[in-house]
Backbone as a ProteinNet text record, in pm:
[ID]
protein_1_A
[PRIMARY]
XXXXXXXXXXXXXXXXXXXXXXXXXXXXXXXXXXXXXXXXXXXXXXXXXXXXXXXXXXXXXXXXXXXXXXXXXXXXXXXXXXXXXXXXXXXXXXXXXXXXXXXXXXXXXXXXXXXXXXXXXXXXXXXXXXXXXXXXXXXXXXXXXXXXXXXXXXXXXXXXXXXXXXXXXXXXXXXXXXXXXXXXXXXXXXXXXXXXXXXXXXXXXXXXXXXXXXXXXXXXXXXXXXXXXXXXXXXXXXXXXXXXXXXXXXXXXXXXXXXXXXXXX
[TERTIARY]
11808.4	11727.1	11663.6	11490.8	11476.3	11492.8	11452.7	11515.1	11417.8	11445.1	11376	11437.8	11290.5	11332.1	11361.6	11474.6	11526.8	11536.7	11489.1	11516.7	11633.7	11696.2	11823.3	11777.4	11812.4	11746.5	11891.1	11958.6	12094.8	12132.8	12279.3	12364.7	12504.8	12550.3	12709.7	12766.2	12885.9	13011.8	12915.8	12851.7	12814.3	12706.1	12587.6	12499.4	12569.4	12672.2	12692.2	12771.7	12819.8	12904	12770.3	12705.9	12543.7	12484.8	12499.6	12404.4	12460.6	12562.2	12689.2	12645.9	12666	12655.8	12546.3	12467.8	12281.4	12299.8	12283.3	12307.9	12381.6	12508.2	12573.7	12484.7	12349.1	12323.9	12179.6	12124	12024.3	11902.1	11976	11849.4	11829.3	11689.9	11645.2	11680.5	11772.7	11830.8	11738.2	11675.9	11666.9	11707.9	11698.5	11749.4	11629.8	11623.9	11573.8	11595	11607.6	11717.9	11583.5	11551.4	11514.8	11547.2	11484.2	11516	11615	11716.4	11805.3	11894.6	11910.7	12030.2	12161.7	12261	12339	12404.7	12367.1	12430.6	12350.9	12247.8	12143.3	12277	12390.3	12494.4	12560.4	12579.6	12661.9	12595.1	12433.5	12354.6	12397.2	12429.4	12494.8	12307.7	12385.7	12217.3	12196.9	12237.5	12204.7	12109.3	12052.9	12021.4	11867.4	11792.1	11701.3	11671.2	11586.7	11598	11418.9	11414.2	11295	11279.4	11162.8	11195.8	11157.5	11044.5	11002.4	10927.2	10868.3	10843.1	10697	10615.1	10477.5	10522.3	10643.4	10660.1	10688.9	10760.6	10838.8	10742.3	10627.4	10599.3	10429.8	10431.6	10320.9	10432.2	10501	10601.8	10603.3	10529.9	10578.5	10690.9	10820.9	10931.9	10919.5	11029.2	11046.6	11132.5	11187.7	11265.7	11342.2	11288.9	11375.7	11488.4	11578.7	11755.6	11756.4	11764.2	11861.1	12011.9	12041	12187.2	12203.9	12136	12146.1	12175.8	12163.9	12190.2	12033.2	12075.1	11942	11862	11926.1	11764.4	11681.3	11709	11633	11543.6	11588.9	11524.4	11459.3	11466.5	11334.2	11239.8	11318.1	11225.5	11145.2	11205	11146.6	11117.4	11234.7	11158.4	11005.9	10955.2	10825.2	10676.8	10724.5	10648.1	10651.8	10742.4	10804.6	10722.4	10703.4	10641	10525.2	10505.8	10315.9	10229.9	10349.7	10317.9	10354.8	10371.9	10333.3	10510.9	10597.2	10715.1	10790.2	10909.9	10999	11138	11183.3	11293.9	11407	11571.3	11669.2	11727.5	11739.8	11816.2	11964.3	12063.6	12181.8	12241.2	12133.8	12164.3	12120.4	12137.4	12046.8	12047.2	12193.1	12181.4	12121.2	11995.5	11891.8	11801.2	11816.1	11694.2	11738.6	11830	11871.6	11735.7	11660.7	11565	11466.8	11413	11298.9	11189.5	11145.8	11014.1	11015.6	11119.2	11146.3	11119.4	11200	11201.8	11071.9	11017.1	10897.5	10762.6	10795.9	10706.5	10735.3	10861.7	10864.1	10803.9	10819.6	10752.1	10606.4	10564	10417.9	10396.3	10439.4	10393.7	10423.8	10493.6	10571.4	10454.2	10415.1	10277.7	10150.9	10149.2	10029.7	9996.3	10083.5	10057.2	10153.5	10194	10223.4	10359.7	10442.2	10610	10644.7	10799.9	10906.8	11001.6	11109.8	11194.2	11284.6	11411.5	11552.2	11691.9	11743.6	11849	11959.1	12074.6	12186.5	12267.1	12396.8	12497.1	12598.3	12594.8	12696	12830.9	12935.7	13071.5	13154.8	12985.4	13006.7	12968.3	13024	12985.3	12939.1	12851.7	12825.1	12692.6	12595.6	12486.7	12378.9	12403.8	12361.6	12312.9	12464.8	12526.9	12439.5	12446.2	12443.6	12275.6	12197.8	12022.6	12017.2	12042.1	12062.5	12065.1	12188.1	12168.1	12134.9	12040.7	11981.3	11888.1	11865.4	11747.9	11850.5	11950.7	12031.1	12033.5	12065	12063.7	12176.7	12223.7	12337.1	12441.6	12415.7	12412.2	12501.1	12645	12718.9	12782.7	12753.6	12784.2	12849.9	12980.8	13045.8	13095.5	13127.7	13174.4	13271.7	13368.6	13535.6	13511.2	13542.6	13585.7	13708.4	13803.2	13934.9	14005.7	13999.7	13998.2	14141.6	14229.5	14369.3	14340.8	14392.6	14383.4	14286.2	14331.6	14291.5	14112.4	14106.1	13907.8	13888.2	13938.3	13922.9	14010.1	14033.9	14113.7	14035.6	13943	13908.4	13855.4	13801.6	13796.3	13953.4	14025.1	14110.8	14172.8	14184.6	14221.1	14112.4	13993.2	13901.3	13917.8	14036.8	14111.4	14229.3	14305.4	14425.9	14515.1	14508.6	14577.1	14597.9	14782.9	14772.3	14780.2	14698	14645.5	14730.4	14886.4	14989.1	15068.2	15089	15196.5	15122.9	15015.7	14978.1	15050	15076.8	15213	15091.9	15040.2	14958.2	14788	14702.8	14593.2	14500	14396.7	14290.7	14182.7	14126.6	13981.2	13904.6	13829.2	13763.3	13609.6	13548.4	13436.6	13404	13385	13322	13208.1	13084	12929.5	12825.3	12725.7	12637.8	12623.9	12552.7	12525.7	12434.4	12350.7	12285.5	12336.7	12443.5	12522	12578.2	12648.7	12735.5	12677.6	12526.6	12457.8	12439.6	12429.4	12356.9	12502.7	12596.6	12721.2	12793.2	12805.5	12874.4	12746.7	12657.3	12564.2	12615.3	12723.9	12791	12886.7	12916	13002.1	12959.6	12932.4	12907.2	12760.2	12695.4	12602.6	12664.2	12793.4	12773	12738.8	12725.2	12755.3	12569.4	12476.8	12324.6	12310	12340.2	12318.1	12326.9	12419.4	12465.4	12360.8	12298.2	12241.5	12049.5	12061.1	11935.9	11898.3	12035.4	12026.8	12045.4	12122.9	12147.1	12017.8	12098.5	12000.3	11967.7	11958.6	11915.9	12032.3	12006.8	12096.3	12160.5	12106.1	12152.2	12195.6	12198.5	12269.6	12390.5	12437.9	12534	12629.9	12696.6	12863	12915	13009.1	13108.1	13234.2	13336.5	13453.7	13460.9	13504.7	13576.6	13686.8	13816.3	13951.8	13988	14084.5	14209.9	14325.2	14337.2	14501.6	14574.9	14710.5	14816.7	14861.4	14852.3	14893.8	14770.8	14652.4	14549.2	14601.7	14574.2	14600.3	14479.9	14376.3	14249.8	14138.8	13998.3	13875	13850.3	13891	13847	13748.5	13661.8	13591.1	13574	13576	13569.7	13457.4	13405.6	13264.9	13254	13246.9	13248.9	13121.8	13088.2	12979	12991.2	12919.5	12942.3	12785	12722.1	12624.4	12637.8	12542.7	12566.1	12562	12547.6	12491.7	12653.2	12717	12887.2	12936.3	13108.6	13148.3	13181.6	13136.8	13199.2	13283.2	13435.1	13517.6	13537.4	13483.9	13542.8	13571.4	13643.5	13754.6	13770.2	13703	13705.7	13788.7	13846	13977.9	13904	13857.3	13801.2	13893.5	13893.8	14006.3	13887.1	13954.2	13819.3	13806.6	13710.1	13649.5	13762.8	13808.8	13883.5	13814.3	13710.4	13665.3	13589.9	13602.7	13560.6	13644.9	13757.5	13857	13702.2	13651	13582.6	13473.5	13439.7	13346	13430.6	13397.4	13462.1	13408.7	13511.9	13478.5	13383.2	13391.5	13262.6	13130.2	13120.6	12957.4	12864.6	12913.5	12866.1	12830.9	12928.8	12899.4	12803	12779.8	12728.6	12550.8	12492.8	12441.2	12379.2	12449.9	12472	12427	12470.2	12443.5	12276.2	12228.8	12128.3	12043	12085.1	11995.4	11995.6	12066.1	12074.6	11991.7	11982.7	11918	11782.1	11736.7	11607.5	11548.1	11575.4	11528.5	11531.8	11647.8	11653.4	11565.7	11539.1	11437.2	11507.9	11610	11691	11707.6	11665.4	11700.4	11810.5	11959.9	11971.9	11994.1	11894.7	11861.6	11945.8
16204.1	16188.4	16049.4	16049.4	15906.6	15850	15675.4	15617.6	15628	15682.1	15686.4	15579.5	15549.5	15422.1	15496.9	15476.7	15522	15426.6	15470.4	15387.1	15426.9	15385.9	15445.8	15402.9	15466.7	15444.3	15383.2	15288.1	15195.8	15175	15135.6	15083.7	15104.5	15185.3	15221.9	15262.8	15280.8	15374.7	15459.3	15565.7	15660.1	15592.2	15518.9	15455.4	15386.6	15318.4	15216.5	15265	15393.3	15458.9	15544.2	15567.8	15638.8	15571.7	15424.4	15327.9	15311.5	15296.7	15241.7	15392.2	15513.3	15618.8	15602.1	15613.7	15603.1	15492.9	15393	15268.3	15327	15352.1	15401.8	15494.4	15571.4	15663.9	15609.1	15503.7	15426.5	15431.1	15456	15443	15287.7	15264.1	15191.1	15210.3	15126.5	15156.2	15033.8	15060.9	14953.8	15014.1	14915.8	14947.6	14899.8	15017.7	14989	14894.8	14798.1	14726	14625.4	14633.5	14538.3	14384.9	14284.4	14127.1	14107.9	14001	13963.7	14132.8	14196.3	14304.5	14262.2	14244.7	14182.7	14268.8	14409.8	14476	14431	14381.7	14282.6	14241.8	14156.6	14066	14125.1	14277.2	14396.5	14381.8	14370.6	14473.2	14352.6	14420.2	14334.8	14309.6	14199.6	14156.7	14231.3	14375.7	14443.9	14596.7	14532.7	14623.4	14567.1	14607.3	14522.3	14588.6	14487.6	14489.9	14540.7	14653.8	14707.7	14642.3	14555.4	14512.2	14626.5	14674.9	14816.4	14932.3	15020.1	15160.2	15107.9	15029.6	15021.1	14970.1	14843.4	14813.4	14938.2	15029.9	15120.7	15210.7	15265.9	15318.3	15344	15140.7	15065	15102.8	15104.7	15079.5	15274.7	15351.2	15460.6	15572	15520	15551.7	15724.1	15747.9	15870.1	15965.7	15903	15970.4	15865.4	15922.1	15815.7	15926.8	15784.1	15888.9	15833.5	15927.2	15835.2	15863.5	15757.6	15759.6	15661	15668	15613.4	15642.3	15763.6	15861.2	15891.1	15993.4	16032.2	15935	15898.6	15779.6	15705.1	15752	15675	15796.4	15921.5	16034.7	16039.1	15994.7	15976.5	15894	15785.4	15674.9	15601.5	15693.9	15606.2	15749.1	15822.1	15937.3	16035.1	16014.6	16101.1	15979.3	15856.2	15786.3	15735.6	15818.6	15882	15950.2	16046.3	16202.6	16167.5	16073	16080.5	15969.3	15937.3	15847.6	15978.2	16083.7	16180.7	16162.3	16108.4	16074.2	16179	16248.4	16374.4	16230.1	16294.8	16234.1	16326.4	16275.7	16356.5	16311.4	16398	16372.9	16408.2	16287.4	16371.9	16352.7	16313.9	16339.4	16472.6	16556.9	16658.7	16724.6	16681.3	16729	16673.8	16607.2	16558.6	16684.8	16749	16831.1	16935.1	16924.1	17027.1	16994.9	16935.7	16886.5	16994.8	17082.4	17154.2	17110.8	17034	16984.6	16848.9	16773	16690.1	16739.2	16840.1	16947.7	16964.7	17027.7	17097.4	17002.6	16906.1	16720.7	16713.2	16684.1	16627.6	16754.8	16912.4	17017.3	16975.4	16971.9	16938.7	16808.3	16700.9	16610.8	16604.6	16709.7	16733.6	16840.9	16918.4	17042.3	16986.9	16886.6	16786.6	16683.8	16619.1	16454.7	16512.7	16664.5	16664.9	16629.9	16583.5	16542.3	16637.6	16634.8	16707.8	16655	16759.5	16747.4	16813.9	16724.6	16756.9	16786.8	16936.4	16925.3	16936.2	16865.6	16894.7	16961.5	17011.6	17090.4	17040.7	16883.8	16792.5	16829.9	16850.4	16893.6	17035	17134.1	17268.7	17306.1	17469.3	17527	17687.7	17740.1	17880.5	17934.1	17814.1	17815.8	17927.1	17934.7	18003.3	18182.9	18176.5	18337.4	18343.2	18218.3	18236.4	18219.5	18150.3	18184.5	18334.3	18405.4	18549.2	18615.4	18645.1	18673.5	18668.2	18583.3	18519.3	18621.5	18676.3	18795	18937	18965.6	19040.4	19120.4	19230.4	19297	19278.3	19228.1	19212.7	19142.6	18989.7	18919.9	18811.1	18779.1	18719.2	18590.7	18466.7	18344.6	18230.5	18237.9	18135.8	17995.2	17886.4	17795.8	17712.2	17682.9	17585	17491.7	17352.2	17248.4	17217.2	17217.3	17133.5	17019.2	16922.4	16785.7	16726.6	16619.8	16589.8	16481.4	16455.4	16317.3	16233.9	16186.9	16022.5	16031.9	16163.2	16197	16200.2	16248.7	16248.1	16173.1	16047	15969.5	15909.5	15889	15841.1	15967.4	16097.7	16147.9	16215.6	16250.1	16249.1	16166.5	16087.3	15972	16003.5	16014	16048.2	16170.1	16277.5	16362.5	16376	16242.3	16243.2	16239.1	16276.1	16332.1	16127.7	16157.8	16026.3	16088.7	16041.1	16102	16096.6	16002.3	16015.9	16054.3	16144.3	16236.6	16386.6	16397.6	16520.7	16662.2	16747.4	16850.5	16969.5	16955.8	17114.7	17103.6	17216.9	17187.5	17211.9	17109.8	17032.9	17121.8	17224.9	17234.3	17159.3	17118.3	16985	17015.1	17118.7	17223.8	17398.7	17429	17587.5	17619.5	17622.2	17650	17717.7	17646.3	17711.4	17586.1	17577.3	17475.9	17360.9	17422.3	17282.3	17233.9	17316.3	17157.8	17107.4	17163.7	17093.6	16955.9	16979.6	16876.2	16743.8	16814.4	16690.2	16600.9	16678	16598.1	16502.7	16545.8	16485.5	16485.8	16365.4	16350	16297.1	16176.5	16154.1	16256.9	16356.8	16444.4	16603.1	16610.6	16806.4	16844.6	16749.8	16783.1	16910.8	16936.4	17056.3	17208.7	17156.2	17290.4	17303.7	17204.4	17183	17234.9	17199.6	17265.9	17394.9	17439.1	17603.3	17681.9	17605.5	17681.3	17665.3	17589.7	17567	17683.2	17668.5	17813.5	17943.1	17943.3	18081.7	18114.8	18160.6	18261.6	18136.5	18065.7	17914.1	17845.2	17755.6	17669.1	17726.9	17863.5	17898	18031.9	18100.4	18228.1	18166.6	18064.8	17989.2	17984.7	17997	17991.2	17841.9	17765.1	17651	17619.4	17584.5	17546.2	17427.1	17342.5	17174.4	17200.6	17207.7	17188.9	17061	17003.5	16910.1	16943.1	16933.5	17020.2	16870.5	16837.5	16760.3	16804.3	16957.3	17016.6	17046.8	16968.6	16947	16837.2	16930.2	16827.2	16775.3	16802.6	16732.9	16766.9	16771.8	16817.6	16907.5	17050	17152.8	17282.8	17337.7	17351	17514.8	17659.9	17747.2	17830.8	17925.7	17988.1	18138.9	18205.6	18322.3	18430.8	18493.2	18555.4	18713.2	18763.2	18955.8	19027.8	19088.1	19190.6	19297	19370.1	19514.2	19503.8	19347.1	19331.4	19295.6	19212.8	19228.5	19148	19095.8	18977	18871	18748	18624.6	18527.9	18512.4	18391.6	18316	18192.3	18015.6	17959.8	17880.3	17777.9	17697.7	17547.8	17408.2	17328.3	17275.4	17153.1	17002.9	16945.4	16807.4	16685.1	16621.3	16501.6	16380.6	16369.5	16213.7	16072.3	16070.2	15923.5	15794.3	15729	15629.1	15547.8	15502.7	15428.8	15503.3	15617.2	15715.3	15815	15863.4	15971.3	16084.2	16071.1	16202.7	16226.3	16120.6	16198.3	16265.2	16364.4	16404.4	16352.4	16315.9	16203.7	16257.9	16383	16452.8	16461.3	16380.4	16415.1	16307.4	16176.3	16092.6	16168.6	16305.4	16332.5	16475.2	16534	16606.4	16523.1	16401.8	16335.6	16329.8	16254.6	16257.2	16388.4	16540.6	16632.6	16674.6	16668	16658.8	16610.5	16498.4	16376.4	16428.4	16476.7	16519.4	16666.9	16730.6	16883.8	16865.5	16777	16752.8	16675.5	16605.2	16532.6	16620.3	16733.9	16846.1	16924.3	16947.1	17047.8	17184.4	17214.9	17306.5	17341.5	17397.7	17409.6	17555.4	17506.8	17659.6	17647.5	17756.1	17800.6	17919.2
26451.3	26330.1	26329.1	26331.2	26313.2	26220.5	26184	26089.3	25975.7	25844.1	25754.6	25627.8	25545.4	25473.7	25320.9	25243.4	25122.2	25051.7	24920.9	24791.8	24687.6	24653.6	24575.9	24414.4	24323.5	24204.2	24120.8	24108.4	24055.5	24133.4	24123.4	24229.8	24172.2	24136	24057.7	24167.6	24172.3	24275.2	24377.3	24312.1	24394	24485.9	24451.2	24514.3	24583.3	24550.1	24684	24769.2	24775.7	24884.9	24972.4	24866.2	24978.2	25022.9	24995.2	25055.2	25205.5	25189.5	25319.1	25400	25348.9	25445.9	25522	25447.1	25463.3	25603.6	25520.1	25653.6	25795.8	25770.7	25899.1	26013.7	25947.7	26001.6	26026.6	26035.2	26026.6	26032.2	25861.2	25774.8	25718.2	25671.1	25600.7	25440.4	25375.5	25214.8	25175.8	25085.4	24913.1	24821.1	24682.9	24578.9	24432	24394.9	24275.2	24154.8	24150.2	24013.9	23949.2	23783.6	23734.4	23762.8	23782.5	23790.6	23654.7	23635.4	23549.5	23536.7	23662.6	23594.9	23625.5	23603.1	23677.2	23785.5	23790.9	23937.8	24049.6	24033.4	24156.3	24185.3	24147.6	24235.9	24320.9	24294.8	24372	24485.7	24494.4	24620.6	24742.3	24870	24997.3	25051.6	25118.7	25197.9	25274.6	25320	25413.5	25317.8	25213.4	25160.7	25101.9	25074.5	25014.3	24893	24784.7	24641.1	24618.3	24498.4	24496.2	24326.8	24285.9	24105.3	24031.2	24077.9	23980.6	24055.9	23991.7	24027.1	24094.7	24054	24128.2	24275.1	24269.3	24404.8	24519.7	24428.8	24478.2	24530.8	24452.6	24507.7	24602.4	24607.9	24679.9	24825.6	24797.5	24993.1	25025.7	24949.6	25023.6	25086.5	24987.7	25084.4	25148.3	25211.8	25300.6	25189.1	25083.8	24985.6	24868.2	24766.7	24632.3	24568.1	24590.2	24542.8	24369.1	24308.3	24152.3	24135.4	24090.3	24068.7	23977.1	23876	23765.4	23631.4	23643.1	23500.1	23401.1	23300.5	23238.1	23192.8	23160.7	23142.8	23177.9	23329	23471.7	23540.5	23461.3	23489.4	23379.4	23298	23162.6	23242.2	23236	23245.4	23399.3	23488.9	23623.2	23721.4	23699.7	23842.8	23782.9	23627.3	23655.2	23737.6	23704.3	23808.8	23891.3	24016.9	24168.8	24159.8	24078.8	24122.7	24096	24011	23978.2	24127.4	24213.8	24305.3	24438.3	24451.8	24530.1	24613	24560.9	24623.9	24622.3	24714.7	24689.1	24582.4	24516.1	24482.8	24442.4	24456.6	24465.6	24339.6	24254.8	24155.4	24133	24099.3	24074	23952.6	23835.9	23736.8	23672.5	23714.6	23698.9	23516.6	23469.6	23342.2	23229.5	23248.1	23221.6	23170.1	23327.3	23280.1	23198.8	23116.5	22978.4	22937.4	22903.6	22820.2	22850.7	22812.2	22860.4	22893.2	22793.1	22799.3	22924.7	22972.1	23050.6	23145	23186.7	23351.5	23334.5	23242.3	23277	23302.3	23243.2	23289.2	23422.4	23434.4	23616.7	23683.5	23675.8	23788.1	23800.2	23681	23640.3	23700.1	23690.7	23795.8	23903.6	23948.9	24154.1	24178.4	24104.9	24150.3	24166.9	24038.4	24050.6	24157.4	24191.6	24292.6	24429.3	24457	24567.7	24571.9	24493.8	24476.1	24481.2	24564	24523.8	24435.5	24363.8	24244.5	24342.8	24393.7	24507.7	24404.9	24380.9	24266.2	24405.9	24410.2	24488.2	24440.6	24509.3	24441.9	24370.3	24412.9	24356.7	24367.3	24279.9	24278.5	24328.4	24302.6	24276.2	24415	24457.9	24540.7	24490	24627.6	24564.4	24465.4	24502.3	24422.6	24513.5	24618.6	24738	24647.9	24615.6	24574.8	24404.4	24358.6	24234.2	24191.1	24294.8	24296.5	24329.7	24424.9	24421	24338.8	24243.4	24105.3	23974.3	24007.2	23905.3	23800.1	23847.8	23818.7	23775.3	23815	23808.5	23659.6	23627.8	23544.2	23454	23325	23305.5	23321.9	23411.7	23440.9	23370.9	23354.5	23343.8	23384.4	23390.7	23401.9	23359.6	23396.1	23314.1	23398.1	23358.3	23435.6	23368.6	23408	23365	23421.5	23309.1	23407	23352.4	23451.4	23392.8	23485.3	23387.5	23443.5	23395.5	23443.5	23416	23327.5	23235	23065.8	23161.8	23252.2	23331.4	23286.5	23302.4	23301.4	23142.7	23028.8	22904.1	22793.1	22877.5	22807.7	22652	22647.5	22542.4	22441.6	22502.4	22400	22300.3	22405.3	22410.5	22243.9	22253.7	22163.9	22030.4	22034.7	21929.2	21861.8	21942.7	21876.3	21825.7	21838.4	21800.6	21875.7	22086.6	22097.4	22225.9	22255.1	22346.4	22485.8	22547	22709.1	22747.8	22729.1	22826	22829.2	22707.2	22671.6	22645.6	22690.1	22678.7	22731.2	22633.4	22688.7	22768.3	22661.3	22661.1	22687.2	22744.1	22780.1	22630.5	22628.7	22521.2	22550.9	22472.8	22501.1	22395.6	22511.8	22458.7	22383.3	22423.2	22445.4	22462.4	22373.2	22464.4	22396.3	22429.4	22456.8	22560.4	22556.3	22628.5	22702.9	22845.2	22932.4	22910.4	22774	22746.2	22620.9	22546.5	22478.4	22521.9	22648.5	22759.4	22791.5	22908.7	22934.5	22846.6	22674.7	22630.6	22528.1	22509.8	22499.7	22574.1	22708.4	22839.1	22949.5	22927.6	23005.6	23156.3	23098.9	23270.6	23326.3	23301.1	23364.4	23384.7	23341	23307	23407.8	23497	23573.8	23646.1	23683.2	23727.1	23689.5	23493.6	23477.4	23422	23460.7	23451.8	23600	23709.3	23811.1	23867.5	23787.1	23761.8	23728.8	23595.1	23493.6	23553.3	23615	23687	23800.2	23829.1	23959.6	23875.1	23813.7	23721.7	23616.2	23510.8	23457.4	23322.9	23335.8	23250.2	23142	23083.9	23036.3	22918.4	22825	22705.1	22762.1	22890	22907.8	23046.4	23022	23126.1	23065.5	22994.6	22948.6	23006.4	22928.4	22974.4	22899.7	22934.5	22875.6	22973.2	22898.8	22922	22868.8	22955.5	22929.5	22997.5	22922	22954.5	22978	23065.8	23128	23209	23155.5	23191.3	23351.3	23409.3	23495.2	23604.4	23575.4	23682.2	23797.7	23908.5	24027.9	24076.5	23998.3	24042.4	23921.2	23980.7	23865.7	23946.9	23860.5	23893.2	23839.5	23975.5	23870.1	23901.1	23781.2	23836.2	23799.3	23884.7	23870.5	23823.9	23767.6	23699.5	23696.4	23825.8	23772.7	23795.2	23703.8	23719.1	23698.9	23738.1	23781.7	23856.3	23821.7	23889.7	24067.4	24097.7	24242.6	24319.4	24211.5	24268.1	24199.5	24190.6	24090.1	24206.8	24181.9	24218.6	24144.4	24239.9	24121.1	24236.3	24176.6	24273.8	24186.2	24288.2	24225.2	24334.3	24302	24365.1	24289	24376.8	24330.7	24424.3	24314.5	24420.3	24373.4	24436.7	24441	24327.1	24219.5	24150.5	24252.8	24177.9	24263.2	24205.7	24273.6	24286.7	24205.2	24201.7	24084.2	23929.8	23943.5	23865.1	23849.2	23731.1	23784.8	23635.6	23619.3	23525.4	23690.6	23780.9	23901.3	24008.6	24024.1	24216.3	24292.1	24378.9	24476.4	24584.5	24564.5	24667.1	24624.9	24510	24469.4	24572	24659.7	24719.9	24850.1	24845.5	24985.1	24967.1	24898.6	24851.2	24873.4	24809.4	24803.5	24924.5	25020.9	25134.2	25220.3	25188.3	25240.7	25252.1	25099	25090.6	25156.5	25175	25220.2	25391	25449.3	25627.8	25590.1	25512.2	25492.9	25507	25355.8	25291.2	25481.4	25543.6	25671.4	25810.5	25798.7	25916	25966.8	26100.3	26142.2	26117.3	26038.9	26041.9	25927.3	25821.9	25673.4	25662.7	25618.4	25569.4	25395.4	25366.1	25225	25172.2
[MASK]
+++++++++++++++++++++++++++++++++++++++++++++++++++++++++++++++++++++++++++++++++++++++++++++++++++++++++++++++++++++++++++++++++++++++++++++++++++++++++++++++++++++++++++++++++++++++++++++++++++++++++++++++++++++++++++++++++++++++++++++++++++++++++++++++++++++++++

């Protein structure tokens, strides 16, 4: 693979473990960061610093990553796309927003951009674009995560994360109150609903379970075409126990697909 030059949109946990991958596989990484942010002190000199979106997208890159959260998908990837750039989003539960999603397509159809959704945590999206169309069409998705991930709401209910006996549902809705409650966590169940049959016919439960050996997450679908049940157990991110530590690599996956002479769809 030759070396292509990437812009990463923040620099939190996940960015700086994709930056390091990226690098290993040699690529060209910068980083998006306003002047006076103080995660500028994080970025290693082996990385270079982008101040804003005109610089960003005067240099042309080969692909802009965000990993900044929704409001970097408000505010910075529709002028990526209005600069003809593909960009990968992995905040994706952003695009609960209708009118948002339907801005960024409209400026990726317009200036020639692509809009990159990954699978992030989840698997089985393969199966679940398939049935999308399906007759009757049933979709649900669980996340159940151990206190360490809902410690503070946790507490905003009364309950103490460290004596928790019994499992907390924390949530049960549709995928876009999901999205717009738990903007840093619940991207998987926006990615679901993106592939499925959309964000208000997606089903979700957020449980807290004391007896989670990880963040797990399970998939529920039924049509006349067949039933699918998964169930992923991902280990949390060491500096993040509400992220799975596989969403960096997930990221990562993307990023070797979106560049492959080999696409499997």
């Amino acid at each position: 693979m030759r070396r292509r030059r990437i812009v990463l949109i923040g620099y939190g946990a996940i960015a700086a473990e994709l930056a390091e991958a990226l690098l290993a596989r040699g690529h060209a990484v910068d980083v998006l960061l306003k002047p006076g942010l103080a995660s500028r002190q994080r970025v290693p000199e082996t990385l270079g610093l982008v101040p804003d979106v005109a610089a960003l997208a005067a240099d042309g890159p080969d692909l802009v990553i965000e990993a900044a959260g929704h409001e970097a998908v408000r505010q910075v990837v529709p002028a990526c796309l209005e600069a003809g750039l593909p960009v990968l989003i992995s905040s994706i539960g952003a695009l609960h927003d209708d009118a948002l999603n339907e801005r960024l397509v409209g400026l990726a159809r317009e200036h020639g951009g692509r809009l990159l959704l990954p699978s992030g945590a989840l698997g089985a999206l393969d199966y679940v674009r398939a049935v999308r169309h399906a007759g009757a069409l049933s979709l649900r998705y669980q996340s159940r995560k151990p206190p360490a991930a809902w410690a503070a709401e946790l507490r905003a209910l009364g309950h103490d994360p460290a004596a928790l006996a019994e499992p907390v549902t924390l949530f049960a809705g549709t995928a876009r109150q999901a999205a717009a409650l738990y903007p840093q966590n619940l991207n998987v169940a926006a990615a679901l609903a993106l592939a499925g049959p959309g964000f208000e016919a997606t089903g979700v439960e957020v449980i807290c379970d004391p007896e989670a050996g990880g963040n797990t997450h399970v998939v529920l679908a039924d049509s006349e075409l067949g039933t699918m049940r998964l169930s992923i157990v991902n280990n949390p991110s060491p500096t993040n126990p509400k992220t799975s530590w596989i969403v960096g690599r997930s990221l990562l996956a993307a990023v070797d697909q979106y560049f492959s002479p080999v696409m499997m769809v």
